[in-house]
N, C-alpha and C positions, 0 to 999 in steps of 0.2 A: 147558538152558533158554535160552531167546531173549529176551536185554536190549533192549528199545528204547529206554533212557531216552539215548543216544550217538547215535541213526539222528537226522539231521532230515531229512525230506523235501523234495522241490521244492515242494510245493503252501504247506508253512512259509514256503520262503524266496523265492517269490511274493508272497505276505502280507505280510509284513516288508519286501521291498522295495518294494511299492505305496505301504507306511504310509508308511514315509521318503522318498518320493516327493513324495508327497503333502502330508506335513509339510514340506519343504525349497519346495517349491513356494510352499504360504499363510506361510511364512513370510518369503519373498521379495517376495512381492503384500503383506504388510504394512507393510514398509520399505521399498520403493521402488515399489511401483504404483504407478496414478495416484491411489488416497485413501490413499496408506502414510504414514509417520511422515515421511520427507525432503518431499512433495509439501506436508504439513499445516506444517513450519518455514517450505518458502518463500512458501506462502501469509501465513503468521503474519508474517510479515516484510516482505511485502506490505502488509498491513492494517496497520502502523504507517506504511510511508511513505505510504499514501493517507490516512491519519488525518492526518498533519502535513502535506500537501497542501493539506486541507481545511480544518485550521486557517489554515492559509495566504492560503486565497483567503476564507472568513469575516473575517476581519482586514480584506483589502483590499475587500472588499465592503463594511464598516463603513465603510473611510472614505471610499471613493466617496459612498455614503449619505449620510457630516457631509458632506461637500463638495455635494450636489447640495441636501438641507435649507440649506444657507445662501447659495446663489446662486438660491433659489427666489423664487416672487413673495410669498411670506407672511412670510419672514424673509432679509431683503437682509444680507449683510454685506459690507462696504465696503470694508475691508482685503483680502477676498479676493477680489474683484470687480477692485480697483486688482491686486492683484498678477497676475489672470490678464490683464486686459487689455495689461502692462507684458511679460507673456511672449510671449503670442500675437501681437501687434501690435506690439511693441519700442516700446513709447513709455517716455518719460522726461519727469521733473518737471524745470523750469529750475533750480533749485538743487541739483540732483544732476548728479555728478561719474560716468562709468561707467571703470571699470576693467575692460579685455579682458586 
């Protein structure tokens, strides 16, 4: 009598080597394609230093903001009016002393 449960065929071990092909392949496109796991960290890590960026310049935006509401023509303030004028223009009051 004739065992074949010991023969594997070529057309078997076709198959089997397609599948692990195949699998070795998507499994490489999932960790390091261009949408794999390594590509989605440096994005992730991206998206925090653009986020504290943006808090960054929101911040500096606000205060450009206070500064430009208070040398406007509807609310003058004086103190910060004298101080840019005293930078821009280097002026000085007579009873001031300048230290270089």
């Amino acid at each position: 009598m004739n065992d074949k449960r010991g023969n594997i065929t070529i057309g078997a071990v076709f198959v089997f080597a397609t599948a692990f092909c195949l699998a070795a392949y998507f499994t490489f496109a999932a960790v390091q394609g261009e949408y794999g796991l390594f590509r989605r960290v440096q994005i992730e890590a991206q998206e925090r230093e653009l986020a504290q960026e943006l808090a960054r310049l929101k911040a500096q935006v606000a205060a450009l903001e206070n500064k430009t509401r208070r040398l406007s023509d509807d609310y003058l303030d004086l103190d910060l009016l004298d101080e840019q004028a005293r930078k821009v223009l280097g002026l000085i009051r007579g009873d001031e002393i300048v230290i270089r």
